[in-house]
C-alpha positions in Angstrom: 52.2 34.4 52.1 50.1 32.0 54.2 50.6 34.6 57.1 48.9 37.1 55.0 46.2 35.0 54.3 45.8 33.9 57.7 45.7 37.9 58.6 42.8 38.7 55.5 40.9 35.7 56.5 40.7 36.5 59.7 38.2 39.0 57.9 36.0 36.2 56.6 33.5 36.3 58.9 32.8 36.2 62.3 30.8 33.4 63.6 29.9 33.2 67.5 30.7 29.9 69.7 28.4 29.1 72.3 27.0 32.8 73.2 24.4 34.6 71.7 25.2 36.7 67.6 23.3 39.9 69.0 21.7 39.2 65.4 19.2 42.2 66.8 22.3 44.6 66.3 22.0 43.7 62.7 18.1 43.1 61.8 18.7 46.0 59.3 21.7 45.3 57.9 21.3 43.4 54.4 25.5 43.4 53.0 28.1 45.0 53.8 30.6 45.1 50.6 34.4 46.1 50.8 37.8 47.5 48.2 41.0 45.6 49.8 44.1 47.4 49.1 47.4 46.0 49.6 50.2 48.9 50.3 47.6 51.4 48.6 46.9 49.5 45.9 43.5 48.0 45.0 43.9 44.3 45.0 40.4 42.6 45.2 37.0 42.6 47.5 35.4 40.9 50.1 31.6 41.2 50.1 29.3 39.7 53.0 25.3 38.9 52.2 22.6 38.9 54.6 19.4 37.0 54.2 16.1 35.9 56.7 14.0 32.9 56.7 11.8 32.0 59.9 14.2 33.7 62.4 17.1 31.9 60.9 20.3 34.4 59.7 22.1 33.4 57.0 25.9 35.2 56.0 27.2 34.5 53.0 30.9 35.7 52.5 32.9 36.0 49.3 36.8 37.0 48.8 39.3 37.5 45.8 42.0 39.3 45.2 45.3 39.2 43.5 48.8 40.6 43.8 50.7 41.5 41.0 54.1 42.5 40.3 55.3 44.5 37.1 51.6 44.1 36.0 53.0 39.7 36.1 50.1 37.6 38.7 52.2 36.1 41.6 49.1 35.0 43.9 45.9 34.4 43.6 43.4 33.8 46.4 39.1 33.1 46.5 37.3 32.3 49.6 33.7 31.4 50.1 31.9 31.3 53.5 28.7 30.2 54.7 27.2 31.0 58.7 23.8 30.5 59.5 22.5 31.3 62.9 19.3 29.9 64.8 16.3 31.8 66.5 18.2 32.4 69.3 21.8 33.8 67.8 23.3 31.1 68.1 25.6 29.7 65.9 24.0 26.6 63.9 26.6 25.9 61.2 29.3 27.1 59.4 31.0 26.3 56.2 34.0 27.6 54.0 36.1 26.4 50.9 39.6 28.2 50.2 41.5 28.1 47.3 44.9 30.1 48.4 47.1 30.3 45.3 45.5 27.0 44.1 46.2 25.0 47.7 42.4 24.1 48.3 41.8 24.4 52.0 38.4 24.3 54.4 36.5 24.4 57.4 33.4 22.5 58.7 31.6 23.9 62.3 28.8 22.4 63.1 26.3 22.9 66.3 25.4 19.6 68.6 22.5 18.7 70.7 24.9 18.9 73.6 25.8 22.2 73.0 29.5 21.3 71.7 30.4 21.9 68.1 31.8 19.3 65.7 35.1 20.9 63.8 36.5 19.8 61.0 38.4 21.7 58.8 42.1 21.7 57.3 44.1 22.6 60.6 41.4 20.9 63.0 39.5 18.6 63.7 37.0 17.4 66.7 34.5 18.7 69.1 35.1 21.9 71.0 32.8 23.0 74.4 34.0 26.1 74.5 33.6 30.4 73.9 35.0 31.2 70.3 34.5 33.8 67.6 35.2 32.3 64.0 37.4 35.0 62.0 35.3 37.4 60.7 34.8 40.7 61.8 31.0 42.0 61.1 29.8 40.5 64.4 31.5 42.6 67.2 30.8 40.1 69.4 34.4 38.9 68.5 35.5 41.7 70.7 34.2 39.4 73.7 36.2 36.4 73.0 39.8 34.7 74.1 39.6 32.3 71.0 39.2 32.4 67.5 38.6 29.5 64.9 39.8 30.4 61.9 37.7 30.7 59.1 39.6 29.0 56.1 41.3 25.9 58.2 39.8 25.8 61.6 43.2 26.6 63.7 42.2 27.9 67.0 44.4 30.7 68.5 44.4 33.0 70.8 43.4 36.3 70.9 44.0 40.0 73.0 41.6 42.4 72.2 42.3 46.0 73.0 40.0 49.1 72.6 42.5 52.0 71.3 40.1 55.5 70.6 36.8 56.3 69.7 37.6 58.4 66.2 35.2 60.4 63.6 35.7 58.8 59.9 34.6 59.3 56.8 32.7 56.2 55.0 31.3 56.5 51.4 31.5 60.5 51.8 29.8 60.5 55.3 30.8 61.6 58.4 31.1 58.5 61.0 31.5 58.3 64.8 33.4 54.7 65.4 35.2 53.1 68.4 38.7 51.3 67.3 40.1 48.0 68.5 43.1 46.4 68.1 43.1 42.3 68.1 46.2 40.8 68.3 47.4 37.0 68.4 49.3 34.6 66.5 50.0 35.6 63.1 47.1 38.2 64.0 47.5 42.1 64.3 44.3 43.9 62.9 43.0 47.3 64.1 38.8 47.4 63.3 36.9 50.5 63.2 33.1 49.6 64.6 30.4 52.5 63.6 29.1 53.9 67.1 25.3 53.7 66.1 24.8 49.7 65.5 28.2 48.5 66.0 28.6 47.4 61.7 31.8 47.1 61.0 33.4 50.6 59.0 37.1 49.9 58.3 39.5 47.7 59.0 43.3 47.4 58.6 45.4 44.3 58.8 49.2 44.7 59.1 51.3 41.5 58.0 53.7 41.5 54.8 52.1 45.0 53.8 49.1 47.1 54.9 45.9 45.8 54.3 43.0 48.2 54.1 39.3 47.2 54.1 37.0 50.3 52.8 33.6 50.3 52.5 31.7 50.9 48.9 28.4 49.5 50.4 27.1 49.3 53.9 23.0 49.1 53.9 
């Protein structure tokens, strides 16, 4: 079960290393609020906030959801994220607390005056000088990256990203021209359908233990 949570985490949020957010891409956006479904069956939400303060961009991120079997709870999982991004896009901070079937687990990411970040978190900890995407997916600017920090516990890992079709989907009853990537890594196989227009994220699908489906019921 950790591997799925390592897989619908990896949807927590994307924060950006040392390059720029492209927060311009998303001066409009305000939240962007998902159903997951687990093998076709709704199992919780995942909602990401958006709010403005003197240039600064903050992202708040919140996720539940439980599996069930013969209507009996088996796992329960609540995530809370936190990335707030400076004048420039950059990445100023970022903080998340986990509680995955009652194992409490966390990440700390914090920017330096040298331009490194300080890292703590379950899986981690220590300063990085280096290009990463935390994983999240609203910010395309993970498509850019080798490296991703996770989200919930700070483990780096790899990551090959793959552009795979540009399709025409529906989202909340309208039509919708996207581009589709595939990112792939350890414990990682996600495909994430980007709407052509501002790059926001549409859809996304994780594949670990079950199909994972991410559809929008808000995007504004």
């Amino acid at each position: 079960m950790s591997k799925i949570i390592s897989l619908i985490i990896v949807f927590v949020l994307m924060l950006i290393g040392i390059s720029n957010a492209h927060i311009q891409h998303y001066e409009n956006l305000n939240e962007i609020k998902f159903e997951i479904y687990r093998n076709d069956n709704k199992v919780g939400y995942h909602n990401i906030i958006f709010s403005r303060d003197k240039g600064m961009l903050t992202v708040k991120n919140e996720i539940q959801f439980e599996i069930k079997k013969l209507g009996i709870s088996f796992y329960k999982y609540q995530s809370e994220g936190t990335e707030i991004y400076d004048q420039d896009g950059l990445l100023f901070r970022f903080n998340s607390k986990t509680s995955d079937n009652g194992k409490l687990k966390f990440c700390n990411i914090e920017a330096q005056n040298n331009k490194n970040y300080l890292i703590e978190g379950t899986n981690y900890k220590g300063s990085l000088n280096k290009d990463f995407a935390i994983s999240s997916y609203w910010n395309h600017e993970i498509l850019k990256k080798n490296t991703q920090i996770s989200g919930i516990t700070c483990k780096m890992r790899n990551q090959k990203v793959t552009f795979l079709k540009n399709e025409t989907i529906e989202v909340k009853g309208q039509v919708t021209k996207t581009s589709v990537f595939n990112i792939r890594g350890e414990g990682l196989d996600t495909q994430i359908w980007y709407r052509k227009k501002d790059m926001a994220i549409a859809r996304q699908i994780l594949n670990q233990k079950g199909v994972w489906r991410y559809e929008i019921i808000s995007l504004n």
